[in-house]
VEXDREN-2710 file (C-alpha; in Angstrom, 1 decimal):
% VEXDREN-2710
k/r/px/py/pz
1/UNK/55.7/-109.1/14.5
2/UNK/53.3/-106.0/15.3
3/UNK/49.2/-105.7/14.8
4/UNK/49.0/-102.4/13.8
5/UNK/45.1/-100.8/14.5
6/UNK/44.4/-97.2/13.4
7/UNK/41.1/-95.6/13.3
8/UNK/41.7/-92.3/13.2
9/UNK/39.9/-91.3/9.5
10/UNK/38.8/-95.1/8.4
11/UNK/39.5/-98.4/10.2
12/UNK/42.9/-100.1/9.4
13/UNK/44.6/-103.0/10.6
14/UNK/47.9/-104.6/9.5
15/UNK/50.0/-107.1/10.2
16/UNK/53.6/-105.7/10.5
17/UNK/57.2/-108.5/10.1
18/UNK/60.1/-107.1/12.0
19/UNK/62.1/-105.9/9.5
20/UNK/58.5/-103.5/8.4
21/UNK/57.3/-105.3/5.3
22/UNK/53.3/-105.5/5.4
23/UNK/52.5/-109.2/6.0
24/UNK/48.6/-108.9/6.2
25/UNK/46.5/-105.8/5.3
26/UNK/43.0/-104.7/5.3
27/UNK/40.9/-101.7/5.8
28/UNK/37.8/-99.6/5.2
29/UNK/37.8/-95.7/3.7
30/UNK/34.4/-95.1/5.7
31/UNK/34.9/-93.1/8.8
32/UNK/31.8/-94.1/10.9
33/UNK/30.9/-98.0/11.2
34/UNK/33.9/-98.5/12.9
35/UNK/32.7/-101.2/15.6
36/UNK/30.7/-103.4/12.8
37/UNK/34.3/-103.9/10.7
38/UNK/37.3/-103.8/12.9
39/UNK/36.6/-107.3/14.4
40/UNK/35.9/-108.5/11.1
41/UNK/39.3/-106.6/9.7
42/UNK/41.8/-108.0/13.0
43/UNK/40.5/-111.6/12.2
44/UNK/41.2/-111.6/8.0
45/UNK/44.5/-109.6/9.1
46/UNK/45.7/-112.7/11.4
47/UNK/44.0/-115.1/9.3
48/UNK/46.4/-114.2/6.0
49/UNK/49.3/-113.0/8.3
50/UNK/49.0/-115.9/11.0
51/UNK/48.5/-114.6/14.7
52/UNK/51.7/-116.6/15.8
53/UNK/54.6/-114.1/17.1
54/UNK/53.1/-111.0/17.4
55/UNK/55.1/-109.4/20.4
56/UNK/53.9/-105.7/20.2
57/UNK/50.6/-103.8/18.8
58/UNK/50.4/-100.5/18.1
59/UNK/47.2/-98.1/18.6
60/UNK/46.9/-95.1/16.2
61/UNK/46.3/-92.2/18.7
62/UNK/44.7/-89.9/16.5
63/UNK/43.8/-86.8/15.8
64/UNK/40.7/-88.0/15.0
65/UNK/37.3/-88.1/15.7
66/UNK/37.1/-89.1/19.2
67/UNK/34.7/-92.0/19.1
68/UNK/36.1/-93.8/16.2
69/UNK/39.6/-93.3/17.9
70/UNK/38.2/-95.0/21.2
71/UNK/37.5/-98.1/18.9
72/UNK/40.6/-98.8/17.6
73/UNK/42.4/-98.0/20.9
74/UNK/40.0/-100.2/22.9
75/UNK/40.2/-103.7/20.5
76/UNK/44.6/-103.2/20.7
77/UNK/44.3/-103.0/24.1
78/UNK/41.8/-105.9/24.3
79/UNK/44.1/-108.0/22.0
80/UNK/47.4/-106.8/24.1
81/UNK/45.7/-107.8/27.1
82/UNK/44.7/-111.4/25.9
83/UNK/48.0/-111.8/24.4
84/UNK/49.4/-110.4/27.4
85/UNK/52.0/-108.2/25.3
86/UNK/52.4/-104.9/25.1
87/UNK/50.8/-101.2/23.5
88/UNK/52.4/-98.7/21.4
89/UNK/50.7/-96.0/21.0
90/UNK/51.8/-93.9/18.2
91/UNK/50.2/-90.6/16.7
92/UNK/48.6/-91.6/13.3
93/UNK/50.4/-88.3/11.9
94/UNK/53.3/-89.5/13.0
95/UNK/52.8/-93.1/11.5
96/UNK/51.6/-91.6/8.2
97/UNK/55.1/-89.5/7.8
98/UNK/57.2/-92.8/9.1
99/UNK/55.7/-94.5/5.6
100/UNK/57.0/-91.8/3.7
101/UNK/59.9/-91.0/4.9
102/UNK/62.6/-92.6/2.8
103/UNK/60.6/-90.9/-0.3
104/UNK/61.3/-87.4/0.1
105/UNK/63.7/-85.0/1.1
106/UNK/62.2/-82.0/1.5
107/UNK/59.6/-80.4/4.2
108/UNK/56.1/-81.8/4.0
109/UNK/52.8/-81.8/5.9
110/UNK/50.2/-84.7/7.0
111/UNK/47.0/-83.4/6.5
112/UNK/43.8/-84.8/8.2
113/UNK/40.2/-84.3/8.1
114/UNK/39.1/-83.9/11.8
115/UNK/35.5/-82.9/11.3
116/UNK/34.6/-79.5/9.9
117/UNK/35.5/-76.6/10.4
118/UNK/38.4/-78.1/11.5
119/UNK/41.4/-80.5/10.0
120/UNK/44.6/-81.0/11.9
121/UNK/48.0/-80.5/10.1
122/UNK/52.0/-81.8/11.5
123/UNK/54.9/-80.1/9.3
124/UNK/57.6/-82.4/9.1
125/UNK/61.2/-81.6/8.6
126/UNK/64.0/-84.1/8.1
127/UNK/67.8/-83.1/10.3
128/UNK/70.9/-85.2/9.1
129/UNK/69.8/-87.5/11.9
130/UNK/66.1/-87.0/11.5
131/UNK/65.5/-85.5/14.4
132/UNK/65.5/-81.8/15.2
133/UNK/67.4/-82.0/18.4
134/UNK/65.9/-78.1/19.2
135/UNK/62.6/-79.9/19.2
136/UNK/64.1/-83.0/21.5
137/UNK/65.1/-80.2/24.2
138/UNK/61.6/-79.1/24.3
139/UNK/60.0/-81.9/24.6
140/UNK/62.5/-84.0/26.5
141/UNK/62.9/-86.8/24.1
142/UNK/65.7/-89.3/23.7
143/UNK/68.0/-90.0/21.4
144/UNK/66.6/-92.7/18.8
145/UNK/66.4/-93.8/15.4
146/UNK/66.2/-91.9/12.4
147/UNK/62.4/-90.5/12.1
148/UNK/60.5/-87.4/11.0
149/UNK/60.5/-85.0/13.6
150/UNK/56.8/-83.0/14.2
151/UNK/57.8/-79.8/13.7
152/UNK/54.4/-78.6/15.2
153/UNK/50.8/-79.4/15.5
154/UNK/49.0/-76.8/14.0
155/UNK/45.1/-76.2/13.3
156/UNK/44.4/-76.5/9.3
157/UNK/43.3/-72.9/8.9
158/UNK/46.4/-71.0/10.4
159/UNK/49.9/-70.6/9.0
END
C-alpha cells in the first residue's frame, strides 16, 4: 500500500492498494494553511484506510509554491522515517497525467497555477509504449512501464 502526500496547489493525502484503487482520501482546495491540515488529513486517511502495510510513500515534488511544497515533502519523509520505509518522489505533473492516462489518446497538457505571473505547463504525448524513447536518450531513463512521457516543461506564457 502507498501514502500518497502532495501539496503542490492544495494539501492532499491518499491512501493508495497495490493494484491503484484509492483506499482512503482526503484533501483541502486552499493553497496556504498547509501545516494546520495535513496532520489532521494523514491521520483520517490512515484512520479510514488502516495504516497497516503501507510499504512505500510518495512525495508530490511540485512545481509549486515552494513553502507549501516543503510541507508535504517534510511529513512523507517524517512518516518514511518512522515507518522506516521508503520515499518516492514523483512530480505532481507527472502524477496528475498518470490519473488520466487510460482516458485519452491524444496530446494534452497539465496546467498549474505557480503564483502569478507565472503558471507552469508539461505537454504530454502518448508512444505505442508510452514512452518517447527520443526523450529517454536525453534524459537517460530506463526502460519501464507504460506512462506519459513529459514532453517538456515549459513556462505558461510561451508556446
Amino acid at each position: 500500500m502507498i501514502l500518497a502526500v502532495d501539496t503542490s496547489l492544495g494539501t492532499a493525502v491518499a491512501l493508495i492498494d497495490p493494484d491503484g484503487t484509492s483506499r482512503a482520501e482526503a484533501g483541502t482546495a486552499d493553497p496556504l494553511g498547509h501545516a494546520e491540515v495535513i496532520g489532521d488529513l494523514v491521520h483520517d486517511v490512515l484512520r479510514e484506510g488502516g495504516a497497516d502495510g503501507i510499504t512505500h510513500v510518495v512525495a508530490g515534488m511540485g512545481p509549486g509554491p515552494f513553502t507549501g511544497l516543503r510541507i508535504g515533502i517534510a511529513t512523507a519523509r517524517a512518516f518514511a522515517l518512522g515507518r522506516g520505509i521508503p520515499v518516492v518522489p514523483v512530480p505532481s505533473h507527472t502524477a496528475a497525467a498518470l490519473t488520466i492516462q487510460s482516458t485519452v489518446t491524444e496530446p494534452f497538457a497539465v496546467v498549474t497555477d505557480a503564483r502569478p505571473p507565472r503558471g507552469r505547463r508539461h505537454r504530454v504525448r502518448r508512444t505505442g509504449r508510452g514512452r518517447d524513447p527520443a526523450h529517454d536518450r536525453r534524459h537517460g531513463a530506463r526502460a519501464g512501464p507504460p506512462t506519459p512521457t513529459i514532453i517538456s516543461p515549459v513556462s505558461a506564457g510561451s508556446t
